[in-house]
Structure formats: structure tokens, C-alpha cells
MIMARGU-201992 format. One record per residue: residue in one letter; x, y, z of N, C-alpha, C, O, CB in turn. Coordinates in steps of 0.02 Angstrom, whole numbers. Glycine has a CB too. Layout:
// residues N
R,A,X,Y,Z,X,Y,Z,X,Y,Z,X,Y,Z,X,Y,Z $
...
// end
This chain:
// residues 109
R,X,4313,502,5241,4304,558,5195,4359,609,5210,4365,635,5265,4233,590,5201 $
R,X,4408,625,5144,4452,667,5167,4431,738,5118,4388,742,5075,4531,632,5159 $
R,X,4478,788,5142,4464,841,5066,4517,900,5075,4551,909,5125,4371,885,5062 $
R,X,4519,938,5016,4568,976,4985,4528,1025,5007,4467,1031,5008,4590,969,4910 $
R,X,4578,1061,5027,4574,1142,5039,4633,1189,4988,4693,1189,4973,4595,1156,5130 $
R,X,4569,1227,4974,4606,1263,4892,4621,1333,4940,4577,1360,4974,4531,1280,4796 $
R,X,4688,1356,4935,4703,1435,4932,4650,1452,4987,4609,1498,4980,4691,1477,4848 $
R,X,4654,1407,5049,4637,1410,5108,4554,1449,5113,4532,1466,5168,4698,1448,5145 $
R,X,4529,1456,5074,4456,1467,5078,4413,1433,5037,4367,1472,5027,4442,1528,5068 $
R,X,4401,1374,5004,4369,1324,4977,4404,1251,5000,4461,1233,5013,4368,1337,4903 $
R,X,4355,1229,4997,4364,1127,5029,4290,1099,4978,4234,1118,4962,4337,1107,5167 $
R,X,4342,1039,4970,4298,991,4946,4297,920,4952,4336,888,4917,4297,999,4894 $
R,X,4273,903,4976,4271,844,5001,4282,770,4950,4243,761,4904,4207,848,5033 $
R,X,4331,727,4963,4329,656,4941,4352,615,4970,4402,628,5003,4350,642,4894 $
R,X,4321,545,4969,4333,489,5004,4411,473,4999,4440,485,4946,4288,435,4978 $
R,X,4446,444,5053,4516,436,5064,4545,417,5010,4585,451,4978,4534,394,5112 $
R,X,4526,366,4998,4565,323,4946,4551,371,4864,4602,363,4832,4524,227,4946 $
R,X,4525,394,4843,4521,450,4797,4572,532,4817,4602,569,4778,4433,464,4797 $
R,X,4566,536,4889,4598,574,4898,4678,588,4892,4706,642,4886,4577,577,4937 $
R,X,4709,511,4896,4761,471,4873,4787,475,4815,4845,492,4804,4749,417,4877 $
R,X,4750,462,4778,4771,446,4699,4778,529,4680,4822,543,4638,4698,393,4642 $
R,X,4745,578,4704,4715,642,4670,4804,687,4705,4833,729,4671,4606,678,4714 $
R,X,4830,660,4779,4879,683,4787,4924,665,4751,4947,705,4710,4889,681,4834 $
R,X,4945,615,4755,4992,587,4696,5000,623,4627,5058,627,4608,4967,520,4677 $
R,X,4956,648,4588,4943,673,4524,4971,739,4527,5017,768,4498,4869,672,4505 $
R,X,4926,756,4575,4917,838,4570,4986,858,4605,5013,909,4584,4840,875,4618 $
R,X,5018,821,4656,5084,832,4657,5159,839,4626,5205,879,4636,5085,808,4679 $
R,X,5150,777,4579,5178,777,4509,5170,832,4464,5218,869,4452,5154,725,4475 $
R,X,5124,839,4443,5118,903,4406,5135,994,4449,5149,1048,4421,5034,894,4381 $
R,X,5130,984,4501,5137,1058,4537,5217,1044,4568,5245,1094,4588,5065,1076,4612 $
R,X,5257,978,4573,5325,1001,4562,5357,1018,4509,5411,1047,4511,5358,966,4578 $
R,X,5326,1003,4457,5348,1018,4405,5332,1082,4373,5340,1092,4313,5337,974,4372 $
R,X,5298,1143,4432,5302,1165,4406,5241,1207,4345,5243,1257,4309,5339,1133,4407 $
R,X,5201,1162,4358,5130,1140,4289,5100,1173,4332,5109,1177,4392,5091,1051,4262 $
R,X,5040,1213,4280,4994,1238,4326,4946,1194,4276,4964,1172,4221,4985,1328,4342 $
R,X,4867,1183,4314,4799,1142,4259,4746,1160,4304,4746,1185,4360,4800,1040,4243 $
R,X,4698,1140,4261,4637,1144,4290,4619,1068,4313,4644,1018,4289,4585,1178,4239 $
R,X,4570,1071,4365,4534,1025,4400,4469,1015,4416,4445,1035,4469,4554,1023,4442 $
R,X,4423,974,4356,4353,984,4381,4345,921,4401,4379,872,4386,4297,1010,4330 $
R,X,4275,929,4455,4209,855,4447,4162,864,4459,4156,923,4475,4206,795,4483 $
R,X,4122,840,4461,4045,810,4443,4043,829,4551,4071,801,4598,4036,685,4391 $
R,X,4002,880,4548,3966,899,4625,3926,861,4651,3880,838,4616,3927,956,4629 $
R,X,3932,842,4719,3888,801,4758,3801,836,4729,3790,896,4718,3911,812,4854 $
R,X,3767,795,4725,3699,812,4712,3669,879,4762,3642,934,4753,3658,742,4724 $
R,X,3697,829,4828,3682,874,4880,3705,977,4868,3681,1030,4888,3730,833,4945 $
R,X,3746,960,4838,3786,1052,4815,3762,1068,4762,3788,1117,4735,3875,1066,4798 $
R,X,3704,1033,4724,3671,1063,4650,3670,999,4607,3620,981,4575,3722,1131,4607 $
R,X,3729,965,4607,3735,924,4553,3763,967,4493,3748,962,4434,3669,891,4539 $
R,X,3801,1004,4520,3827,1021,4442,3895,1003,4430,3910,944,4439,3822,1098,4422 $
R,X,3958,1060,4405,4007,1056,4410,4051,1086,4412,4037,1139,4385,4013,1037,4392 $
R,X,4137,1088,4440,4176,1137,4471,4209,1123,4438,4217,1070,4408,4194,1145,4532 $
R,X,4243,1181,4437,4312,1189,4409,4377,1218,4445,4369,1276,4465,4303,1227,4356 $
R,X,4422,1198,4454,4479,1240,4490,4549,1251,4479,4582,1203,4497,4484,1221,4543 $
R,X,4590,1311,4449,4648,1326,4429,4713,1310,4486,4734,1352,4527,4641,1397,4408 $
R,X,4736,1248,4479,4803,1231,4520,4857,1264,4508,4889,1231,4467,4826,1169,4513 $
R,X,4884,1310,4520,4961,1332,4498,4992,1326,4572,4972,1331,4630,4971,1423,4460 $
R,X,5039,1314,4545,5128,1285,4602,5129,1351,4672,5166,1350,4721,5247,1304,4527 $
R,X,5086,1396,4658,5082,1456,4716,5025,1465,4755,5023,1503,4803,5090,1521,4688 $
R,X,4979,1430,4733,4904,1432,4780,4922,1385,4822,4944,1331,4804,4826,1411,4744 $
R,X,4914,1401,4881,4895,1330,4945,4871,1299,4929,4828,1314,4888,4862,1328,5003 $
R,X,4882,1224,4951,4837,1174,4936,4853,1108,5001,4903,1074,5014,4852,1151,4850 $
R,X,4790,1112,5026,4807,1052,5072,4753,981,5048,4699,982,5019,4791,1080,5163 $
R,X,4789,930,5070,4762,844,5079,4750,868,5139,4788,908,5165,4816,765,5071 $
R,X,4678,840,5179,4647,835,5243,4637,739,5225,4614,716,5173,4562,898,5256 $
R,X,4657,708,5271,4659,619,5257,4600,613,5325,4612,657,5366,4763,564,5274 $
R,X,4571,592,5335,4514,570,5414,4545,486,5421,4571,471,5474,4390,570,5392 $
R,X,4542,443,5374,4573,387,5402,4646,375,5430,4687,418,5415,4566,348,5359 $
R,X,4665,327,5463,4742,327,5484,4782,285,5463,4828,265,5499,4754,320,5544 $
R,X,4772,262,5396,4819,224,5355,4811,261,5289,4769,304,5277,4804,142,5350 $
R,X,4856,237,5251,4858,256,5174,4853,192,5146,4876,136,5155,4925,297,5146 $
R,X,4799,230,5094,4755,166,5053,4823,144,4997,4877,171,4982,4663,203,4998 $
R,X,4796,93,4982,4838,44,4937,4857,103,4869,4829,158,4863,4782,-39,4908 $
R,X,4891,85,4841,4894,150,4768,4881,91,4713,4897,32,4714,4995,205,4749 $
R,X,4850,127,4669,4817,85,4583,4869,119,4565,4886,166,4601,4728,102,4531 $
R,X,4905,104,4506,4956,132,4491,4926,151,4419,4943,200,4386,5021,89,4500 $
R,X,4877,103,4401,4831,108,4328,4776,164,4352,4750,201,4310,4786,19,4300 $
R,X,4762,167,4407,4718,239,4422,4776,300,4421,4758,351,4390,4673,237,4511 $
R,X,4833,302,4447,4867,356,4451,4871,363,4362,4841,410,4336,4941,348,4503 $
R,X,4908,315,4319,4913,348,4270,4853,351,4228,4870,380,4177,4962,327,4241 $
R,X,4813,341,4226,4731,355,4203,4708,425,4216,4679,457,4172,4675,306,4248 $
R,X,4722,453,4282,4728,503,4294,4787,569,4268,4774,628,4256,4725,485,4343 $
R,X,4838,541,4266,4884,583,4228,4850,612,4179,4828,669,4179,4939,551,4200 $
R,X,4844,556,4122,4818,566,4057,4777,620,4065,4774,660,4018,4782,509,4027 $
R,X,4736,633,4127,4663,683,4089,4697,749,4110,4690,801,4078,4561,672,4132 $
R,X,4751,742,4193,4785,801,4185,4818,836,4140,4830,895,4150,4814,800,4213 $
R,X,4843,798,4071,4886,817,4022,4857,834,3974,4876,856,3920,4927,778,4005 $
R,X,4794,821,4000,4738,859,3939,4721,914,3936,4705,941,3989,4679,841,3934 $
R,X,4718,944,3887,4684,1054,3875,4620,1034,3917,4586,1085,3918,4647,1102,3756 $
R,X,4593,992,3947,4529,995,3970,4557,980,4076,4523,996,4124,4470,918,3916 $
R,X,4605,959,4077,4653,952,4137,4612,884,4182,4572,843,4159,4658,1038,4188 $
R,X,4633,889,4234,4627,848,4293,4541,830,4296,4505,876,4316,4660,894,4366 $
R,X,4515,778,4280,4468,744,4295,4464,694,4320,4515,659,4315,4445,740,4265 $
R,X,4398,663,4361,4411,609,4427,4390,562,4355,4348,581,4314,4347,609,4523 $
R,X,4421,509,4350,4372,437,4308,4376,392,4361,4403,406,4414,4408,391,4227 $
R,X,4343,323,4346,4336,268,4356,4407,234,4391,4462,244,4365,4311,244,4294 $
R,X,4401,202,4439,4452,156,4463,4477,109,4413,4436,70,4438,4427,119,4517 $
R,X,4499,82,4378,4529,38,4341,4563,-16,4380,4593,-3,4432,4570,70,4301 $
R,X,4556,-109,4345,4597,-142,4406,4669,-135,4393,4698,-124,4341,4582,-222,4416 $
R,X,4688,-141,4446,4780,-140,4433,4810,-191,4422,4815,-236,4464,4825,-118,4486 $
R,X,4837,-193,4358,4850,-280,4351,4924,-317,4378,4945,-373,4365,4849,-298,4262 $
R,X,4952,-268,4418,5027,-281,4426,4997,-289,4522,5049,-287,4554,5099,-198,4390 $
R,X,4951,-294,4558,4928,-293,4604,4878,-369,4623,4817,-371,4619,4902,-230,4599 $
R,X,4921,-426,4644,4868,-480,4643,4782,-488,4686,4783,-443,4729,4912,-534,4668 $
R,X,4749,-506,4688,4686,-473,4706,4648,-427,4680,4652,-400,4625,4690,-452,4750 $
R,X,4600,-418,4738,4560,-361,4715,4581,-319,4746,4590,-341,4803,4495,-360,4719 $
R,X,4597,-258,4741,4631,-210,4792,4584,-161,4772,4589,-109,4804,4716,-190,4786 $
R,X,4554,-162,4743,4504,-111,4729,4489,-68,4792,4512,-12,4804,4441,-144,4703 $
R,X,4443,-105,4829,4413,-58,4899,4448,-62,4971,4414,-60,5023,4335,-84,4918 $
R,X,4534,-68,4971,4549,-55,5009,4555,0,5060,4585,-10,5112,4571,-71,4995 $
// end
């Protein structure tokens, strides 16, 4: 379980391999420069509701990783993900998608 620390006084926690794909994205877009929003769906345990959070290229932002490798990359999850960043509605977590340029299941690496 890794997690983002927003503008050094909020953390939120996600599993490595999500934590991965979410750097990748959100990096792309904050070299460039982009500022967006970022919601998801709250652990039950925190209400079950949902967050929202304004990324711009000047707030801190750290990746915290707990495992000691870097997970495989979906390249069909990274751009799956783009898409919702490029949306007026911004950065939302979806579904893993398989990667078809990736032989196997690489899914739960």
C-alpha cells in the first residue's frame, strides 16, 4: 500500500501498482503544466463517500511506494486514465483494462 501526499498535509492511500499508473498520469499532465482535478470513491472505512482534489504544477505532491520494485505498467490503463484526466470532470481511478501489447496476464503483478 503506497499513497500521495497532497501539499504536505493530506495522504491518501493506494495500493502500489495503482499508485504507478496514477504517477505516470498525473505527472504528464503537471509537466505540462495542466492543472485538474482528482477524485475517488473513499475507503468505506473514511465514510464511503467521495474526494476531490485540485492538482496544479505548484502544490507538493509526493508518491510514497512501500513495495521495492515497480509494478509492471498497462499502458491501456495509463491511457484509460488520461482520457478521464482530459475530462471537465478530471482524473478518475477506472478499472484495469488488459494490455494487449503485453503477453500474459500481467494484470496482478
Amino acid at each position: 500500500m503506497g499513497k500521495i501526499v497532497y501539499d504536505s498535509t493530506f495522504t491518501v492511500d493506494f495500493e502500489d501498482r495503482v499508485l504507478a499508473h496514477l504517477q505516470l498520469v498525473i505527472g504528464a499532465k503537471l509537466r505540462r503544466g495542466e492543472a485538474f482535478f482528482f477524485s475517488w470513491k473513499d475507503d468505506p472505512s473514511n465514510g464511503d463517500g467521495r474526494t476531490v482534489i485540485w492538482l496544479h504544477p505548484h502544490i507538493p505532491l509526493t508518491f510514497k511506494f512501500y513495495g521495492g520494485r515497480q509494478p509492471a505498467v498497462n499502458r491501456a490503463w495509463v491511457e484509460a486514465l488520461m482520457v478521464t484526466a482530459n475530462s471537465p470532470q478530471g482524473l478518475q481511478l477506472v478499472g484495469e483494462p488488459h494490455d494487449p501489447g503485453v503477453p500474459g496476464d500481467h494484470l496482478h503483478d
